[in-house]
C-alpha positions as CSV (number, residue, x, y, z in Angstrom):
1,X,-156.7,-183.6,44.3
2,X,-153.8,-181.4,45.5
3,X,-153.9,-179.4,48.4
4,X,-154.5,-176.0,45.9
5,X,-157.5,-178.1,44.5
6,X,-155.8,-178.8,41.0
7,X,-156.6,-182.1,40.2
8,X,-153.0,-184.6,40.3
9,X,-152.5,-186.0,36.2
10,X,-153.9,-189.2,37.7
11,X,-157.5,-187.3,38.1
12,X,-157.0,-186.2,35.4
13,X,-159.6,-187.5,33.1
14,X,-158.1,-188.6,29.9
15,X,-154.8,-189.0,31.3
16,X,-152.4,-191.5,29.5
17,X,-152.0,-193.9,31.7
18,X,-148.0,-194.8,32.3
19,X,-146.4,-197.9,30.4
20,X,-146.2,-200.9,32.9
21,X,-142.8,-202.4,32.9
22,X,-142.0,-204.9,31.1
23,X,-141.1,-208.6,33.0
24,X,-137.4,-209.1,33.6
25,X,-136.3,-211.6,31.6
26,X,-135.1,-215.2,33.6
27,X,-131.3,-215.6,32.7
28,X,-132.3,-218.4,30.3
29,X,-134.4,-216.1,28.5
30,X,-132.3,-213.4,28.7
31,X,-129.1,-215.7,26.8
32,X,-131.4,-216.7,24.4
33,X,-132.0,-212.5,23.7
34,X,-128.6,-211.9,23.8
35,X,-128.4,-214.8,21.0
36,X,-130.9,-213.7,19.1
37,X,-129.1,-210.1,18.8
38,X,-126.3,-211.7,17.9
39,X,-127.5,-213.6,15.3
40,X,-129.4,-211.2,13.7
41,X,-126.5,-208.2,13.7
42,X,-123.8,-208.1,10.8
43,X,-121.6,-206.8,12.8
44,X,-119.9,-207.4,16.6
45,X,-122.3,-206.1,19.4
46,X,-121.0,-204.5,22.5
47,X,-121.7,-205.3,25.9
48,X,-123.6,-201.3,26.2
49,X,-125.6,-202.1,22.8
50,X,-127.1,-205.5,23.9
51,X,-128.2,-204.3,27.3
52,X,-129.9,-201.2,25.8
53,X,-131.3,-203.8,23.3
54,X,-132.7,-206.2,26.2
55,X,-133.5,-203.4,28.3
56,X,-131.2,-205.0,31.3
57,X,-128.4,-203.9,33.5
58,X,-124.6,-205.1,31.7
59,X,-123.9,-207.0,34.4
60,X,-126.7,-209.3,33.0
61,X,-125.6,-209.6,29.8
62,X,-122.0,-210.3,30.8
63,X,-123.6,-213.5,32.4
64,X,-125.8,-214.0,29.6
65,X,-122.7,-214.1,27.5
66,X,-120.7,-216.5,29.9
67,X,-124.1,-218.8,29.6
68,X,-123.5,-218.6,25.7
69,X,-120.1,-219.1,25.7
70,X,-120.0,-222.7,27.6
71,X,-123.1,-223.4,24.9
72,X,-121.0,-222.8,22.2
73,X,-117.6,-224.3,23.4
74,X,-115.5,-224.9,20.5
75,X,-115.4,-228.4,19.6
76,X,-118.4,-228.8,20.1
77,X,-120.7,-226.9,17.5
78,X,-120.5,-225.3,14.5
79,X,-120.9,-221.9,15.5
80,X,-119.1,-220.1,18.1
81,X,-119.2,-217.1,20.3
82,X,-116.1,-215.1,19.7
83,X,-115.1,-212.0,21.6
84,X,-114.0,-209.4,18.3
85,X,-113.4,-205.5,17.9
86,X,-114.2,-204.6,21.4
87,X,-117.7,-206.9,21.1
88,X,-119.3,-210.0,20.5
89,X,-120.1,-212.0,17.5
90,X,-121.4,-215.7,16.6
91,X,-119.2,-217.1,13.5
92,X,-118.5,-220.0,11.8
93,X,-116.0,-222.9,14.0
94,X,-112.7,-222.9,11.5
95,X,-113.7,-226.8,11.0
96,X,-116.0,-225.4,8.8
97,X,-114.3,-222.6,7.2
98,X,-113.3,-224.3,3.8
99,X,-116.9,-226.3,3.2
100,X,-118.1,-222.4,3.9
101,X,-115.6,-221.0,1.1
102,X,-116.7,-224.0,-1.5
103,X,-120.4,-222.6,-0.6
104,X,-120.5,-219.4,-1.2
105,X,-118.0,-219.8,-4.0
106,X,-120.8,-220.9,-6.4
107,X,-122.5,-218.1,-8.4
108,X,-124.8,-216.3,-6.6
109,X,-128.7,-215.5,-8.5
110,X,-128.8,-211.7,-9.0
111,X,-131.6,-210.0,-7.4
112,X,-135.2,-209.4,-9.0
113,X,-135.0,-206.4,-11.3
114,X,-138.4,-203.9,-11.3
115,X,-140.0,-205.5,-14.3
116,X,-139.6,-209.1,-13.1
117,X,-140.9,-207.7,-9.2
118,X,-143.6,-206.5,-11.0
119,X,-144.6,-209.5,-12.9
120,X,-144.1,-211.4,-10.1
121,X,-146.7,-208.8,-8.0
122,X,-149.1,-209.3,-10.4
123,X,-148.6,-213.1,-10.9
124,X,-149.5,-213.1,-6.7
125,X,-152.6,-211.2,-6.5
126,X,-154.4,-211.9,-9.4
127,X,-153.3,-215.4,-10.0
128,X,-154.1,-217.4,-12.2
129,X,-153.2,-214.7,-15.0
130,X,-151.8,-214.9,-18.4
131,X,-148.6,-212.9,-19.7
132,X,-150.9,-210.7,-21.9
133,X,-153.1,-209.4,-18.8
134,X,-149.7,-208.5,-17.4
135,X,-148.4,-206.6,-20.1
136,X,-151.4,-204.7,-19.9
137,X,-151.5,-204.0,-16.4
138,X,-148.0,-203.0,-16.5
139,X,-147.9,-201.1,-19.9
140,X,-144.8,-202.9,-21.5
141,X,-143.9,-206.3,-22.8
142,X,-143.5,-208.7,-20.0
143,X,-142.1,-211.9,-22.0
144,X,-138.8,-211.7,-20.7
145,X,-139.6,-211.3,-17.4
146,X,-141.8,-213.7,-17.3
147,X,-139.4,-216.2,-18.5
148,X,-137.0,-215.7,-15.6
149,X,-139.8,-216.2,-13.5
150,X,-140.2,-219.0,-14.7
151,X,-136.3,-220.1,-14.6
152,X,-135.8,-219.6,-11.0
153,X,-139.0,-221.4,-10.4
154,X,-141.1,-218.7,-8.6
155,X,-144.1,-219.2,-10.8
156,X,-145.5,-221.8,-13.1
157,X,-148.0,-222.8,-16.0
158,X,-151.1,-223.5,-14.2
159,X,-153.4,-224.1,-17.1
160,X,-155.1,-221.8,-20.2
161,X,-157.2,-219.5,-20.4
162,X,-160.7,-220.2,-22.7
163,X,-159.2,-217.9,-25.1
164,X,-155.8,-220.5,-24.9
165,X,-153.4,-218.2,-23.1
166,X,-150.9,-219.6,-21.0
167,X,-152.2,-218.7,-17.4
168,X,-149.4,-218.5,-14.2
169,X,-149.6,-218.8,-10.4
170,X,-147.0,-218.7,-8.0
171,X,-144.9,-221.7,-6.5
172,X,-144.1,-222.5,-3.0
173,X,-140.9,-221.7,-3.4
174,X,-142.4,-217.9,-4.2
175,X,-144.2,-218.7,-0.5
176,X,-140.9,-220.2,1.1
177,X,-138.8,-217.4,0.3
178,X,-141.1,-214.5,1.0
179,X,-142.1,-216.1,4.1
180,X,-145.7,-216.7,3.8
181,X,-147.8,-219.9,5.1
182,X,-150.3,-219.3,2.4
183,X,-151.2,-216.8,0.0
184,X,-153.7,-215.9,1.8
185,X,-150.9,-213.7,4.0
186,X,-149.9,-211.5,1.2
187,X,-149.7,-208.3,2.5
188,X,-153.2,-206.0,1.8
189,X,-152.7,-204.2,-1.2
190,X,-155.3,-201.8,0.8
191,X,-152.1,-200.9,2.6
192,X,-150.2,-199.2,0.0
193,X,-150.6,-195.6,0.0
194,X,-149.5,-194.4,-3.4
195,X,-149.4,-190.8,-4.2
196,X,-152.2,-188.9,-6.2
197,X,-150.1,-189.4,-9.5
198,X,-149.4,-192.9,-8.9
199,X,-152.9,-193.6,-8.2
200,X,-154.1,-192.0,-11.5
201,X,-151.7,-193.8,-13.3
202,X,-152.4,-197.3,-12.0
203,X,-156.2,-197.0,-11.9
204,X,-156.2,-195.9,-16.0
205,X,-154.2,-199.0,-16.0
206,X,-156.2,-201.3,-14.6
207,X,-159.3,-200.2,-16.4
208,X,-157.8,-200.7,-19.7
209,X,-156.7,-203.9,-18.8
210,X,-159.9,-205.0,-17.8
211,X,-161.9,-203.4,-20.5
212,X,-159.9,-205.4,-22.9
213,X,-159.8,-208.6,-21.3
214,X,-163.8,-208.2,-21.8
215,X,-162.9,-207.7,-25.3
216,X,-160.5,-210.5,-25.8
């Protein structure tokens, strides 16, 4: 209590109770932060944006960055810390810079387009299912889609149905690239929060697709 009798916010019941500070980092830890940031930005960090990021003093990350620096002395490894537009970036040693050209030279796969995202959504959660069932769910022909699929090796034949439709599943090079252990760590489709039109839509969807799966 205060000395007027109103209660301090401590008393107070209810009170949000202040965020404990975090636990400096050791300088180890705090070099491999300051790597981590700079592996993970496209573009040259300053010495201002990495402490903010690590929630430490510049000072800190100035050592931090001499720690890196001996780490990746040139000659040594393949990546190097270089000092560029007033911040700091890893890149490539020049060793390596025409095996790196010759790489990303070769044609690069084009991105999924939204019929062949949606295929391949379907294809995950309701795997094993045949190319019919998801030209129903989705309302349009799917064969070409499918197909690429099929191509770039996210999904595969994985049997028929009893009514002798081709039935597909995902491959683990679906799981590899999309991160996932198992499929059992698919994100919940509980979490998608569609709006009311959306919602309509898809459930008038999904109950025609299963009211003629019964039929087929």
């Amino acid at each position: 209590m205060s000395a007027a009798g109103t209660p301090l916010p401590s008393d107070s019941p209810g009170a949000a109770t202040p965020p404990r500070a975090a636990t400096p980092p050791t300088p180890a830890e705090l070099a491999r932060v300051v790597e981590a940031l700079l592996f993970l930005s496209p573009e040259p960090l300053e010495v201002e944006e990495l402490a903010e990021a690590a929630e430490v003093g510049e000072g800190e990350v100035v050592e931090a960055l001499a720690r890196l620096r001996e780490h990746y002395a040139e000659g040594w490894r393949g990546v190097v810390l270089r000092e560029v537009a007033g911040g700091f970036a890893l890149a490539t040693d020049p060793v390596a810079e025409r095996a790196a050209r010759r790489l990303f030279a070769r044609p690069r796969t084009p991105p999924l387009t939204q019929a062949q995202a949606e295929c391949l959504g379907v294809v995950a959660y309701l795997q094993p299912v045949s190319r019919p069932e998801i030209a129903r769910i989705r309302g349009v022909a799917s064969e070409s889609a499918v197909g690429t699929l099929l191509e770039r090796g996210l999904i595969e034949e994985s049997g028929r149905s009893r009514f002798g439709a081709v039935l597909y599943r995902t491959t683990e090079l679906f799981e590899r690239l999309f991160g996932l252990g198992a499929l059992s760590e698919l994100p919940d489709v509980s979490a998608f929060d569609p709006t009311p039109e959306e919602e309509g839509e898809l459930r008038d969807r999904l109950l025609r697709a299963g009211e003629q799966r019964g039929e087929t």
